[in-house]
N, C-alpha and C positions, 0 to 999 in steps of 0.2 A: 641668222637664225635658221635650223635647218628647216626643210621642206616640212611641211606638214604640221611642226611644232606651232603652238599656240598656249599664249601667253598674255598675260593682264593685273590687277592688283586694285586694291580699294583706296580711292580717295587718289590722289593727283597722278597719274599717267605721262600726261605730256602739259608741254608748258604754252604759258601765255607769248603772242611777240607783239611787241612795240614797236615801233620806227622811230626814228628821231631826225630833225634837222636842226641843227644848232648854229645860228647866223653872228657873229662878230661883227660891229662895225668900230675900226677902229680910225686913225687917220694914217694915209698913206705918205710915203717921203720917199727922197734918195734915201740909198743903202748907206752913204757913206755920211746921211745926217740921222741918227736913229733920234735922237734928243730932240729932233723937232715934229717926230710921228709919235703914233700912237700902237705900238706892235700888234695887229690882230695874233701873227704867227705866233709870237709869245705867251700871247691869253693863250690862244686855244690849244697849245703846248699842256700847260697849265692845267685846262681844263679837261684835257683827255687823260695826265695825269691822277685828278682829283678826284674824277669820273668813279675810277678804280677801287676809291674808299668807300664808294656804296654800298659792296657787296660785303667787304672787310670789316666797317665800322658801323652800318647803319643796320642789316639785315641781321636777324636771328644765326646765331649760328647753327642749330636746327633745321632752316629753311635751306634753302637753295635758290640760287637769282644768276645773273649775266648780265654784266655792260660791254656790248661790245663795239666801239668805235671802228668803222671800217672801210670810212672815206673821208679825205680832207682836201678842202678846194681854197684857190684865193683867185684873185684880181692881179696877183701882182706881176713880177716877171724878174730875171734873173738879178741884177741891179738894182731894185727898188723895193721897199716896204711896200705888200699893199693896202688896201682901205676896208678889206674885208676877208673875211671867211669864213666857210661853213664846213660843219663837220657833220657828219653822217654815220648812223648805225644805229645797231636795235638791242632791245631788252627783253629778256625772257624770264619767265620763275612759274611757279606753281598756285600762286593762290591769288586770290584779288586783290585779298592786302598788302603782300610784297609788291604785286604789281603796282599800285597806287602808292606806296609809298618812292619804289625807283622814280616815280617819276615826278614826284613832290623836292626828291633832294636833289634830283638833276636840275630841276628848275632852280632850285636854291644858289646850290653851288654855281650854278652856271651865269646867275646875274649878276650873285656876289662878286666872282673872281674878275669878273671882266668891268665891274663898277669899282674898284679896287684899282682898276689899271688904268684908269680913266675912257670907259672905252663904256657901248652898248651891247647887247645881247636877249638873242630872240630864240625861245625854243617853241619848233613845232613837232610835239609827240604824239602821233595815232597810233588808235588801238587797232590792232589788225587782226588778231586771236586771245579770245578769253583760254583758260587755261582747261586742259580737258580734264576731268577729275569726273570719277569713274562714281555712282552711290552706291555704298559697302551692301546694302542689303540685295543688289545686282549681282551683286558677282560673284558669289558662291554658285549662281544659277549658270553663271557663263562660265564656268568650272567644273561644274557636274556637264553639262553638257557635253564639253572640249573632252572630258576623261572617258564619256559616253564613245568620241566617234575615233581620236587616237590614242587612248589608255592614259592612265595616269603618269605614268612616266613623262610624255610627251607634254605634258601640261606643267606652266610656271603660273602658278596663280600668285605670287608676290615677284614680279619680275620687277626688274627696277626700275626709276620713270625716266625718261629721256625729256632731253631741252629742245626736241622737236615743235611744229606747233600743228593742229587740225582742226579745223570749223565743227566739227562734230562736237568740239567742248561746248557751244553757244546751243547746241540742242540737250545736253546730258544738264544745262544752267534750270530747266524749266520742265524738265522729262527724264521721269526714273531711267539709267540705262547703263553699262557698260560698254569701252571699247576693248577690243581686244588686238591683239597682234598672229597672225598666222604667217609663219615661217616661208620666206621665199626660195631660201637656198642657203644654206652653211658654205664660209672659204672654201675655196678649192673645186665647188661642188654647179651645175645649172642653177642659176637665178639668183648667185649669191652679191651681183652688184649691187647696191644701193638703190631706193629710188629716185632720187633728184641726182642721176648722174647718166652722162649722153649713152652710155654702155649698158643703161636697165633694160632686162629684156624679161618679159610676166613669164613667173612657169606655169603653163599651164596643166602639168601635174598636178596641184594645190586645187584646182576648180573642183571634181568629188569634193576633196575634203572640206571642204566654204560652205558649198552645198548642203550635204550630211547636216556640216554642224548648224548651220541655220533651222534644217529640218527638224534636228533633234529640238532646238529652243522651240519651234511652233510646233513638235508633239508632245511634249511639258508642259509646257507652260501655258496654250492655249485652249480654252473650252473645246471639249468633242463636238 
């Protein structure tokens, strides 16, 4: 986003995340006797599979969600079936009820598939980020302001929401507010790397404009 620009929109911004652990126990054997184990590998094959129809089959298609499997572990070793495994990864979406529903049919599918194979299954899902969502009658206010200190132009008052996550959504759950986004650095340009990557470096060109715009909402909006 380039410098200076700022940016935000009413009702969901960024998304909720989840963590998940998903434990198989199934029973382990030689490789060369599959008939006498019980495959975790192949449940949880299966099951990251299955996983994927969440988004596809269970969710609105209106909404927007994410399963994303991103770690898988066993017990076993090159020659052998092993006794277990776990798989790893998180859930993101926008609203509480997609949220609580991903993790309703992952429990589902996840006990079914593996009680199906003769085998157990244990999920541990924390909530780690509610979803930040912005209340609509905020942010026309954080929109006049933004146009107040870099003109209209430079303002996205419907920017699109990202499947990022921020703690700020658990403050906007019980306190009127918007968030907003102010621009680090456009491609090619100082401060355009991302922030969760070793190479973020803050421009501090943008601090004025933080400022200002903060200033302007508390001479608005606040008693003389």
């Amino acid at each position: 986003m380039p410098a200076g620009y700022i940016a935000t929109r009413a009702g969901g911004i960024m998304a909720s995340e989840d963590n998940f652990v998903i434990r198989i126990h199934g029973r382990g054997g030689h490789a060369a006797r599959p008939q006498m184990a019980v495959d975790p590998l192949v449940i949880a094959a299966e099951i990251i599979l299955a996983l994927q129809t969440i988004v596809g089959r269970s969710v609105d298609p209106s909404d927007s969600a994410v399963v994303s499997c991103t770690e898988i572990h066993s017990d076993g070793i090159r020659n052998a079936i092993p006794s277990h495994v776990e798989i790893k990864g998180d859930t993101r979406s926008y609203s509480p009820q997609v949220q609580s529903l991903l993790e309703r049919r992952m429990r589902e599918l996840c006990v079914g598939i593996a009680a199906a194979h003769g085998a157990t299954c244990e999920v541990e899902y924390t909530h780690e980020f509610v979803p930040t969502v912005n209340w609509p009658e905020c942010v026309p206010i954080a929109i006049r302001a933004a146009q107040a200190v870099v003109g209209p132009d430079n303002v996205d008052g419907n920017v699109s929401p990202m499947m990022i996550s921020e703690d700020f959504g658990a403050f906007l759950r019980v306190v009127p507010g918007a968030f907003v986004f102010i621009g680090n650095g456009a491609a090619g340009t100082s401060g355009s790397v991302p922030l969760h990557n070793a190479q973020y470096d803050f421009n501090d060109e943008i601090l004025p404009i933080g400022a200002r715009y903060f200033a302007e909402l508390v001479r608005t909006r606040l008693p003389a």
